[in-house]
GUPASE-863736 format. One record per residue (C-alpha): residue in three letters; chain; x, y, z. Coordinates in nm, 4 decimals. Layout:
N
<r residu="ALA" chaine="A" px="X" py="Y" pz="Z"/>
...
This chain:
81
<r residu="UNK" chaine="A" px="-1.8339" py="9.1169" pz="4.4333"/>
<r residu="UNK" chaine="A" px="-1.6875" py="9.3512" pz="4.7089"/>
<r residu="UNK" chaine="A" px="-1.7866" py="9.2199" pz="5.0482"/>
<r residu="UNK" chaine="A" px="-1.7389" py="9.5604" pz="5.1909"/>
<r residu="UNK" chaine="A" px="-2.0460" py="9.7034" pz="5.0268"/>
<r residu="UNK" chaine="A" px="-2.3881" py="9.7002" pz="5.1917"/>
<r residu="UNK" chaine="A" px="-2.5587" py="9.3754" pz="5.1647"/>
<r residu="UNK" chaine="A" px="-2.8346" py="9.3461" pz="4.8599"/>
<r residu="UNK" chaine="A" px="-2.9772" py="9.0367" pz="4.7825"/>
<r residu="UNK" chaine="A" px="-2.9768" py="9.0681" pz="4.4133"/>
<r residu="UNK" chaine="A" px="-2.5935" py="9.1078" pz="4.4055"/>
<r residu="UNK" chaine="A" px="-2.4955" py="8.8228" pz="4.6342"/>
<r residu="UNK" chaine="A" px="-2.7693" py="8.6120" pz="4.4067"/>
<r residu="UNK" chaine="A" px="-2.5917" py="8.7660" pz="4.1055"/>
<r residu="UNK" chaine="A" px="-2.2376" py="8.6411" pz="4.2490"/>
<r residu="UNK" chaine="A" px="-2.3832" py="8.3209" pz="4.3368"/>
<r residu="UNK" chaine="A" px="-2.5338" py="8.2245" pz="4.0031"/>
<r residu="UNK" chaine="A" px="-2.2662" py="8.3708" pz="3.7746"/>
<r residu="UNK" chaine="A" px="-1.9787" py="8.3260" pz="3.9674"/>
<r residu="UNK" chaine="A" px="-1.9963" py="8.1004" pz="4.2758"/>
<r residu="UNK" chaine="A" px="-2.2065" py="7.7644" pz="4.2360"/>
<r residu="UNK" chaine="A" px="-2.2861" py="7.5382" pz="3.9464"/>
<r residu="UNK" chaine="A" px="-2.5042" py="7.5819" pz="3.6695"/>
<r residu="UNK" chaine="A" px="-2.8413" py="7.4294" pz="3.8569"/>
<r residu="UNK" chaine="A" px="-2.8433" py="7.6542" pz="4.1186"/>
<r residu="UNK" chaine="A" px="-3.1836" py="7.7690" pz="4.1451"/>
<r residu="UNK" chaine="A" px="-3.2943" py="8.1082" pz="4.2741"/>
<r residu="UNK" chaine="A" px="-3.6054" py="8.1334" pz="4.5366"/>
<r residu="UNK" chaine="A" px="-3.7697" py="8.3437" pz="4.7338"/>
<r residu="UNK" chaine="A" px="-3.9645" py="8.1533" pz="4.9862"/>
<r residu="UNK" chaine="A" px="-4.0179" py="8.3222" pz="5.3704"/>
<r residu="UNK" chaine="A" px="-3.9684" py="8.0364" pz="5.5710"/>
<r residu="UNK" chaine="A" px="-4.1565" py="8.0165" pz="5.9364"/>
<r residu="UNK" chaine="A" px="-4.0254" py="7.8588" pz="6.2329"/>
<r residu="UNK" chaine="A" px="-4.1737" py="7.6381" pz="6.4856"/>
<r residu="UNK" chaine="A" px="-3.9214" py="7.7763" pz="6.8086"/>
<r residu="UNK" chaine="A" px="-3.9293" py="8.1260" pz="6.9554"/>
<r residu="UNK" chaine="A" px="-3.6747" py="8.3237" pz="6.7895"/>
<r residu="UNK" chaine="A" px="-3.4743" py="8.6136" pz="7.0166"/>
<r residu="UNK" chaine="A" px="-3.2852" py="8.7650" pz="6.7612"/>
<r residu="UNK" chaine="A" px="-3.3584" py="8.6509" pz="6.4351"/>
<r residu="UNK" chaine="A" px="-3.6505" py="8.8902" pz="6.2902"/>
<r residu="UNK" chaine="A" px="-3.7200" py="8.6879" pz="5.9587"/>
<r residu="UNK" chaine="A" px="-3.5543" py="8.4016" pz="5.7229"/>
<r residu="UNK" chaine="A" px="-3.5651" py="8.3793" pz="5.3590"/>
<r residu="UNK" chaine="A" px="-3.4982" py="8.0705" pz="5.1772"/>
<r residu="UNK" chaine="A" px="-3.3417" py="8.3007" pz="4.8503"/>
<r residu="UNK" chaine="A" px="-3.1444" py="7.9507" pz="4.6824"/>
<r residu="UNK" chaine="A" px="-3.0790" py="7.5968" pz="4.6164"/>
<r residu="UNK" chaine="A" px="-2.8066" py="7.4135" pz="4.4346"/>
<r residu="UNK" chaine="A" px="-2.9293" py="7.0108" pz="4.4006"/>
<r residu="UNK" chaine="A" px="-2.5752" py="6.9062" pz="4.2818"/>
<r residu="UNK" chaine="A" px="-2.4173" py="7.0296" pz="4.6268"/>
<r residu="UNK" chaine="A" px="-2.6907" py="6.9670" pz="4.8284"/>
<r residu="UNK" chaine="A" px="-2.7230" py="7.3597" pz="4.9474"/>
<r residu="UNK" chaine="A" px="-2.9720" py="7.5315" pz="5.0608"/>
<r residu="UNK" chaine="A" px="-2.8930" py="7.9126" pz="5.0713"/>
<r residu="UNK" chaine="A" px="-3.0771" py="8.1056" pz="5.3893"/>
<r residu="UNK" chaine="A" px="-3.0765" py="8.5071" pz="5.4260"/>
<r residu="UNK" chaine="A" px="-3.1591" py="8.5808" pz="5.7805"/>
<r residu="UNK" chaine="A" px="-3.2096" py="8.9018" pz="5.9339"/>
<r residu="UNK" chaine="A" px="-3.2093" py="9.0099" pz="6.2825"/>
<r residu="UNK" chaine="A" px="-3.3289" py="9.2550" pz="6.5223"/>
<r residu="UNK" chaine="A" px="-2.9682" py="9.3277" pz="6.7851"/>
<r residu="UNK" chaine="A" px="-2.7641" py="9.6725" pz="6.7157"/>
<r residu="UNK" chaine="A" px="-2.4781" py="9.4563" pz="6.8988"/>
<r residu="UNK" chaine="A" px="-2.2959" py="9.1806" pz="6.7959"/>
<r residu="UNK" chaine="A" px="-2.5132" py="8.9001" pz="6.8302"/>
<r residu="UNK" chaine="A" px="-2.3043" py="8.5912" pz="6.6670"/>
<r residu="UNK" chaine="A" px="-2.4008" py="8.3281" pz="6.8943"/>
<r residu="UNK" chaine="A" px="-2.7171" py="8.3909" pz="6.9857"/>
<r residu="UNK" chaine="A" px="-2.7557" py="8.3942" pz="6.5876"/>
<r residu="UNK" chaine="A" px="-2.5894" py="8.0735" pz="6.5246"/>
<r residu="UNK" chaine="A" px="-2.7705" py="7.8827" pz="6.7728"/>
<r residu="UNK" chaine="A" px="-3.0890" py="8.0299" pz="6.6387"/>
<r residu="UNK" chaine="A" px="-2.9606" py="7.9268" pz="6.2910"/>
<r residu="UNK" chaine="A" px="-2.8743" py="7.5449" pz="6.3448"/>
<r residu="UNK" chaine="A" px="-3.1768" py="7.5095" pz="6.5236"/>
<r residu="UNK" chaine="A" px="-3.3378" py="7.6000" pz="6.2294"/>
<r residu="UNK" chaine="A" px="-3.1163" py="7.3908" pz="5.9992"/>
<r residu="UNK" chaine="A" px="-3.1983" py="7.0520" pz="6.2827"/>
């Protein structure tokens, strides 16, 4: 996995499954809607699961050309509350 390379989901699922988390991590696809006004955040996918760690794996995509960390991150954990 080089980190440097544009993202794709079906590499970082790749790295995930074969290299990263345990066997019953569980790949999924699901567009998940929220119930708060996002600002930056243009759409979330839920793309994976692993029971035995209790993680849920989010891809989120947003709309800034800047920077836009925080904004992000509170966006994010509201979404995680």
């Amino acid at each position: 996995m080089v980190l440097s390379s544009s993202y794709s989901r079906k590499q970082y699922l790749k790295f995930f499954q074969d290299e990263l988390l345990p066997e019953d991590f569980e790949i999924h696809e699901e567009k998940i809607e929220t119930e708060f006004q996002k600002k930056f955040i243009k759409s979330i996918y839920k793309i994976g699961e692993c029971p035995s760690l209790e993680i849920v794996i989010y891809e989120i995509t947003h709309t800034s050309e800047h920077d836009p960390r925080i904004s992000l991150s509170r966006e994010s954990f509201r979404l995680l509350s």
